[in-house]
N, C-alpha and C positions, 0 to 999 in steps of 0.2 A: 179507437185504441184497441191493439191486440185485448183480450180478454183475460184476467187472471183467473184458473180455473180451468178452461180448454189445455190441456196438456197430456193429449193424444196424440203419437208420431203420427198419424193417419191425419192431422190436419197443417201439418207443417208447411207443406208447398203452399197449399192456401193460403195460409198465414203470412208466406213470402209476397207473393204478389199484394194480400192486403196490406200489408206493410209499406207497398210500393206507390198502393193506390193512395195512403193516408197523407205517404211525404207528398205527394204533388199538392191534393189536399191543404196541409198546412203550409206548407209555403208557397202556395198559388204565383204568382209571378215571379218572385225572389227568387235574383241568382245566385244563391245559396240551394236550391236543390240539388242543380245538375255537380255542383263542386260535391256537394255533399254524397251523390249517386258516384260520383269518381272515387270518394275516397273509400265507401264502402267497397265498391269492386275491388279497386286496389288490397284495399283490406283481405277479401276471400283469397283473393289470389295470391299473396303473399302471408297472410298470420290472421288468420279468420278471429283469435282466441283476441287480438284489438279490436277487431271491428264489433264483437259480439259484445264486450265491454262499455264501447262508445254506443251500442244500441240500446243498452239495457241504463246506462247514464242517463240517457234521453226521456225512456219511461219512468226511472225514478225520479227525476229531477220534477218532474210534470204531476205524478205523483203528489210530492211533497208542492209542490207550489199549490196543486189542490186542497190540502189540507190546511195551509197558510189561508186561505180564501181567496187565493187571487182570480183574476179576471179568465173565464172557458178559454177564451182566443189567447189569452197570456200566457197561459201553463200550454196551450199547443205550441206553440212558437216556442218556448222554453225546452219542450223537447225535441224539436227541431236544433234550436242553436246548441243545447248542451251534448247533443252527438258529435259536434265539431268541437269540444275543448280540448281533446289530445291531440289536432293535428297538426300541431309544432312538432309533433314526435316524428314526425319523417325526417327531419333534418337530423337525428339522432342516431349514430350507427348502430345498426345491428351486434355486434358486439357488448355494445353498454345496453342496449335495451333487454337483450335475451341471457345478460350473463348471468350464470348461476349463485353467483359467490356475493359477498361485499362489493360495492362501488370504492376507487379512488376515490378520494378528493377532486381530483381534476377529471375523472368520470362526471362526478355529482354534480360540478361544475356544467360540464355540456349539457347534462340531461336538465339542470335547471334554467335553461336560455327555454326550452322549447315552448313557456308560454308566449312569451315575446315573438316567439318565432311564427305561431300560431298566428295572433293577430296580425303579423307582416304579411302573411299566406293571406290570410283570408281581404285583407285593406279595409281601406276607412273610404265608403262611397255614402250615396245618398238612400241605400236599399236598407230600411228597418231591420230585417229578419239576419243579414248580413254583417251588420253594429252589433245587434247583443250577440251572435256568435262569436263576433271578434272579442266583446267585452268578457265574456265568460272564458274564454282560451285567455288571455293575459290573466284573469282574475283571479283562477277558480285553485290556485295553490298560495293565496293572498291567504292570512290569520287574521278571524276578527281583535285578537292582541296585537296584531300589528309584527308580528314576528316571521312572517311568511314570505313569499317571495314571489314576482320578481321585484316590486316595489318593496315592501313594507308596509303595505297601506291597510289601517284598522277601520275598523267597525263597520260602521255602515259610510261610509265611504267608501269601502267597495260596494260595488254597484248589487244591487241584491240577488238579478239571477247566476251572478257570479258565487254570491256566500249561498246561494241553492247548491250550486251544482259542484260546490266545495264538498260539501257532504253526502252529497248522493256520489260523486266520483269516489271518496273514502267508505262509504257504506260498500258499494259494489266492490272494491278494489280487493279488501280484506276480506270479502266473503268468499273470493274466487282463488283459488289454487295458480300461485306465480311458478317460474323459473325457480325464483331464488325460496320457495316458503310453498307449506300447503295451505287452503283455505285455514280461517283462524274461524271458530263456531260462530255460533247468530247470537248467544246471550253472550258471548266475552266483547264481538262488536257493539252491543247496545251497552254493556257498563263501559267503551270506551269511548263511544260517541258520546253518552252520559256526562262523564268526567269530564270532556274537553268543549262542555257547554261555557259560552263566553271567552274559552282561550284557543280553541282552533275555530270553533262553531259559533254563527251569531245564535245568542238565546233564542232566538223566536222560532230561526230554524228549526233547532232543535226539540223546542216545541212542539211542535209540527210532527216535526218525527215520531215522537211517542205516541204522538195521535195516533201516527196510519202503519206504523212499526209491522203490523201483523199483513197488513198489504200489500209491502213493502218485499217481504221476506217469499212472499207468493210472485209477485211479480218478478223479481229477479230468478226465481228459477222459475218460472214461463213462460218470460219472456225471452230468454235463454231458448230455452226446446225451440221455441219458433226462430229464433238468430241462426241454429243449426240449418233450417232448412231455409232459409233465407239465403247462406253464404251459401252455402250447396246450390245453389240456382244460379246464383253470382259467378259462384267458378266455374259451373259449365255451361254459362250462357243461358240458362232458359228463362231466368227472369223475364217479368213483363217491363222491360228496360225502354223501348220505343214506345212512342204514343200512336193509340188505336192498332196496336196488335202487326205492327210492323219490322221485318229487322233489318236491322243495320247490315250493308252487304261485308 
């Protein structure tokens, strides 16, 4: 795992390729890497500010599943899968994704298909690391009250790396400076993660949370600085993208 704490520009490229060398790593045969390496590219080369998002997802969700006590190999695979929860969001036009203002109704409407759409992308095969991706993209805008979407579906019932990366998606989301808002501070997000224990958030989550809260808040901005030079490698090719230092002609 990137290191919270290194956030020296002078280690960034490094940081790219280990970054690269970790996803192969974690998802060792699962065809969920090479999608996943597609959608980062994609990502640099059209709106790096998602892709760095969906990277920094991935560490906190892993993060917090550490602090839960789950299983080394669980929380790696957890941040594997939870980098792929917004990628229903391609079906999404640009227009509603990057607009500045309020959404319609029938904006909000498009924009709320794309978990569904997410697990359509990614399918339902027999590849583990590939399922809880999928299940996190449907899940991970689910309310442990039940009030969420695309189902409705409470508590624990949603599947649990899905109610992780509920709140590691809402933790990042609101720390980061949108189109439409600026970054909102780190103590106004912890009294609102706080508050929405039990009604956005499962309890235990949240839990969790407060545990690694100051870890949390380091990781996101450095895992960040390394995302910079990660997409910058991305978009001009120099990543260590081919296996055994080869390139693609």
């Amino acid at each position: 795992m990137i290191q919270a704490g290194t956030n020296h520009e002078s280690h960034q490229r490094s940081s790219a390729t280990e970054f690269l060398r970790e996803l192969d790593t974690l998802a060792a045969d699962s065809a969920l890497a090479p999608a996943l390496r597609s959608l980062l590219i994609a990502s640099a080369l059209h709106d790096d500010n998602t892709g760095r998002h969906t990277v920094r997802v991935g560490y906190i969700a892993e993060v917090l599943g550490r602090a839960m006590g789950l299983d080394t190999r669980l929380c790696g695979s957890l941040r594997v899968a939870a980098m792929m929860h917004d990628v229903g969001k391609l079906t999404v036009p640009d227009a509603i994704l990057f607009k500045p203002g309020p959404l319609t109704d029938d904006e909000m409407a498009i924009i709320r298909l794309h978990p569904e759409h997410g697990a359509r992308i990614l399918g339902i095969g027999d590849d583990p690391l590939v399922r809880m991706a999928a299940t996190v993209a449907v899940g991970h805008h689910e309310r442990f009250d039940g009030k969420g979407y695309p189902y409705g579906v409470a508590g624990e019932d949603i599947p649990l790396v899905a109610r992780i990366t509920a709140l590691a998606d809402c933790y990042d989301a609101l720390r980061t400076a949108r189109c439409y808002r600026p970054a909102v501070e780190e103590s106004a997000v912890i009294e609102w993660i706080l508050r929405e224990r039990a009604r956005a958030f499962d309890p235990d989550v949240v839990d969790a949370f407060q545990r690694c809260v100051t870890q949390l808040a380091d990781v996101h901005s450095t895992v960040d600085q390394h995302a910079v030079g990660l997409f910058d490698d991305l978009r001009h090719g120099t990543a260590g993208l081919v296996a055994d230092g080869q390139r693609a002609a």
